[in-house]
PLY file of the C-alpha trace (Angstrom):
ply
format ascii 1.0
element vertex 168
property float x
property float y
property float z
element edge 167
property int vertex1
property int vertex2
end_header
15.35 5.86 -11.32
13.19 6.80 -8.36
13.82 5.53 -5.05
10.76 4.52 -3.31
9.57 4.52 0.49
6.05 2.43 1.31
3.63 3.51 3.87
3.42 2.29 7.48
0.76 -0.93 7.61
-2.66 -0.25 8.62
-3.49 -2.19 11.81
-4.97 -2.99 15.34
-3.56 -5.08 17.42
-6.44 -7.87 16.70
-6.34 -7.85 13.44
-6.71 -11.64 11.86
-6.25 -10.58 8.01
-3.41 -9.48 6.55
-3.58 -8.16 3.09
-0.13 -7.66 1.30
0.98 -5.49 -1.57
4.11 -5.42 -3.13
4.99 -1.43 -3.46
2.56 1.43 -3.89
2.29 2.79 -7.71
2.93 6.48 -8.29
-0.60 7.73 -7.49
-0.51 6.02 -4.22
2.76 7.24 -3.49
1.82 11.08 -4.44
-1.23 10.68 -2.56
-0.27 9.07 0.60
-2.89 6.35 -0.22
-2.94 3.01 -0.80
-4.38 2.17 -3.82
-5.46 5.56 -4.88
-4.99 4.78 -8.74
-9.07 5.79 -9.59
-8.96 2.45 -11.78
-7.36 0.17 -9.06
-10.03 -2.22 -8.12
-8.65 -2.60 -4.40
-11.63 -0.06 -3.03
-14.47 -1.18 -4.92
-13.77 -4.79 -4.08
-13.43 -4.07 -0.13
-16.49 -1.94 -0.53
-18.82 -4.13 -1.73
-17.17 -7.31 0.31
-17.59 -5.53 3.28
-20.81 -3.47 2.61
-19.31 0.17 3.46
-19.44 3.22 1.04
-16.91 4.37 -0.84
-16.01 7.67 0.29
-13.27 9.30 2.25
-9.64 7.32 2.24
-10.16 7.66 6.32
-13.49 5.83 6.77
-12.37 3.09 4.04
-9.49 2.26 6.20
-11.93 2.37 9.24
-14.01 0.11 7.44
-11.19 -2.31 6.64
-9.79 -2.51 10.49
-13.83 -2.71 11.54
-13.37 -6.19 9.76
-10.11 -6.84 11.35
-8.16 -6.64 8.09
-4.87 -5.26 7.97
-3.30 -3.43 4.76
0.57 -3.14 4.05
3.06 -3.75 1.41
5.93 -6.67 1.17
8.56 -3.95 0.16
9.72 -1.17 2.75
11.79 0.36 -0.55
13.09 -0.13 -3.53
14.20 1.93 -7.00
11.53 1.86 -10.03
10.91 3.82 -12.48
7.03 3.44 -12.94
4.26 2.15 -11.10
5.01 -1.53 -12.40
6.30 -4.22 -10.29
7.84 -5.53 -13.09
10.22 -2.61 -13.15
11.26 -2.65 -9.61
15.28 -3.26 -9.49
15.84 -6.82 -7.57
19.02 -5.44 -6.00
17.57 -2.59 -4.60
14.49 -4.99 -2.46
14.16 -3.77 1.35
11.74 -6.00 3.06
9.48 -4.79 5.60
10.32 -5.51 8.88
7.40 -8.91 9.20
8.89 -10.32 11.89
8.70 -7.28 14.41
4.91 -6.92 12.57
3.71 -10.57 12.99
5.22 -10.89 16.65
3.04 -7.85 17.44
-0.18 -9.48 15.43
-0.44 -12.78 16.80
-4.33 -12.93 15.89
-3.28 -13.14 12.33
-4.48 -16.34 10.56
-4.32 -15.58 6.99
-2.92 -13.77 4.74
-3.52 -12.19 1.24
-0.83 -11.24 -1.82
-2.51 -8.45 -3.68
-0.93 -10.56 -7.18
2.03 -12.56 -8.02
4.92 -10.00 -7.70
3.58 -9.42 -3.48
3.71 -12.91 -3.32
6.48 -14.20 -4.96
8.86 -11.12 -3.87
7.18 -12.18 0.27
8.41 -15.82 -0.64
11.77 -14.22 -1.73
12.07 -11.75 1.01
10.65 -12.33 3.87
9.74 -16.14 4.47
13.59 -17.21 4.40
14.21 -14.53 7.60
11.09 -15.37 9.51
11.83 -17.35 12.79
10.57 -20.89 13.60
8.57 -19.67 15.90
6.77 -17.38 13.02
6.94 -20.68 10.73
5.28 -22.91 13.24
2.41 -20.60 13.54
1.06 -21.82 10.40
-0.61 -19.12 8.97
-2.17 -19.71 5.44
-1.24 -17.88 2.69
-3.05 -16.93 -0.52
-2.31 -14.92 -4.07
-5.46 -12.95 -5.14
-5.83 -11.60 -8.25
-3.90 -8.38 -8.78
-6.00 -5.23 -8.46
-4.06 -3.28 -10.25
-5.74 -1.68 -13.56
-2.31 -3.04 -15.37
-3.67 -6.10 -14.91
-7.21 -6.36 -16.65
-7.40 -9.77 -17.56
-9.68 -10.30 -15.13
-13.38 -8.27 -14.98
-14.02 -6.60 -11.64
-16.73 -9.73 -11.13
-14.25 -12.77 -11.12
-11.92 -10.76 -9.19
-14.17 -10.37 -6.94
-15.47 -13.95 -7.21
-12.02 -14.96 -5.87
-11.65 -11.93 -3.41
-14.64 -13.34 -0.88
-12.19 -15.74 0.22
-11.27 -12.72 2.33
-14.94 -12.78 4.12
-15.17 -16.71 4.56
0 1
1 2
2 3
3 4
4 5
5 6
6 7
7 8
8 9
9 10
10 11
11 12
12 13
13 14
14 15
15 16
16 17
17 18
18 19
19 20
20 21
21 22
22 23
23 24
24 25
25 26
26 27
27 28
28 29
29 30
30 31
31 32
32 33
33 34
34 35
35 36
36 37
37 38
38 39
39 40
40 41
41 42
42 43
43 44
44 45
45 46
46 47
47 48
48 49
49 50
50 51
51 52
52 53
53 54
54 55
55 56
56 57
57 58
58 59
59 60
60 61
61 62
62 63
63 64
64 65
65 66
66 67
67 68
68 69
69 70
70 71
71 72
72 73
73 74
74 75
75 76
76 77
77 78
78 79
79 80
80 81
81 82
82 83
83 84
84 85
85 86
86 87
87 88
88 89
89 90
90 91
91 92
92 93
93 94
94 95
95 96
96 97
97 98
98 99
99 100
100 101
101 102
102 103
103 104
104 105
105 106
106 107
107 108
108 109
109 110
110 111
111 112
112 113
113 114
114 115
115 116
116 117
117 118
118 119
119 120
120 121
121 122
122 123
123 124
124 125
125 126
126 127
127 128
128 129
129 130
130 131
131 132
132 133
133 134
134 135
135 136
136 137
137 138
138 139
139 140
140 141
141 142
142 143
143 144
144 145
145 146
146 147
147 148
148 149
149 150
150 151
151 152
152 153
153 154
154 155
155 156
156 157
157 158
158 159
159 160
160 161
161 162
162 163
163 164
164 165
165 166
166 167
């Protein structure tokens, strides 16, 4: 069983989009990338959502905070033993720390689950510890369709149908 560390979140300080996954799959992790899988939809969708080229991991994440979209992960660690959320270990859950995040992003209106495991496990995790004060700020939540390529019941079109929310 591997023990698993996510990255740092990809920010400004103005950012008003927050898009969350729930841990990064093997590729990711080996590559210091989020959502480096080559058949994870995540890139291809932000590309053509937000009109940049696909290209170095750098510029994409450039491209993302250009838009004042944030990228992280719900989980800070947990054991699994593949890239499957549905084999992460409930006991072993660390939460990211979203209360030191979203006091430090107060521009943040919305944010996105990257699939039902980000969602349900923030829900689990994280929205039970948040402060009034975070509560009362009211920002609106939304599960996406999972980009992952484990999840292809979806084409790359209707995912992206309901991915422009991101742009509205």
């Amino acid at each position: 069983m591997a023990s698993l560390q996510s990255f740092a979140p990809v920010s400004h300080a103005k950012v008003r989009t927050l898009i969350l996954g729930s841990m990064p799959g093997k590729r990711s992790l080996m590559d210091n990338q989020y959502y480096a899988h080559p058949r994870n939809a995540f890139w291809p969708l932000m590309a053509t959502l937000l009109q940049f080229e696909l290209g170095s991991y750098s510029r994409q994440l450039q491209s993302l905070l250009k838009a004042d979209i944030a990228l992280w992960d719900v989980l800070q660690a947990c054991d699994r033993a593949s890239s499957l959320d549905a084999d992460i270990i409930e006991s072993s859950i660390v939460p990211n720390d979203f209360t030191g995040f979203l006091d430090g992003h107060k521009n943040i209106v919305a944010i996105y689950f990257n699939g039902a495991k980000a969602e349900q496990m923030y829900k689990r995790h994280v929205l039970p510890n948040l402060s009034q004060q975070l509560i009362d700020r009211d920002i609106s939540t939304l599960r996406l369709p999972s980009t992952s390529p484990a999840h292809a019941s979806k084409s790359f079109e209707q995912k992206l149908d309901a991915w422009r929310v991101i742009i509205d």
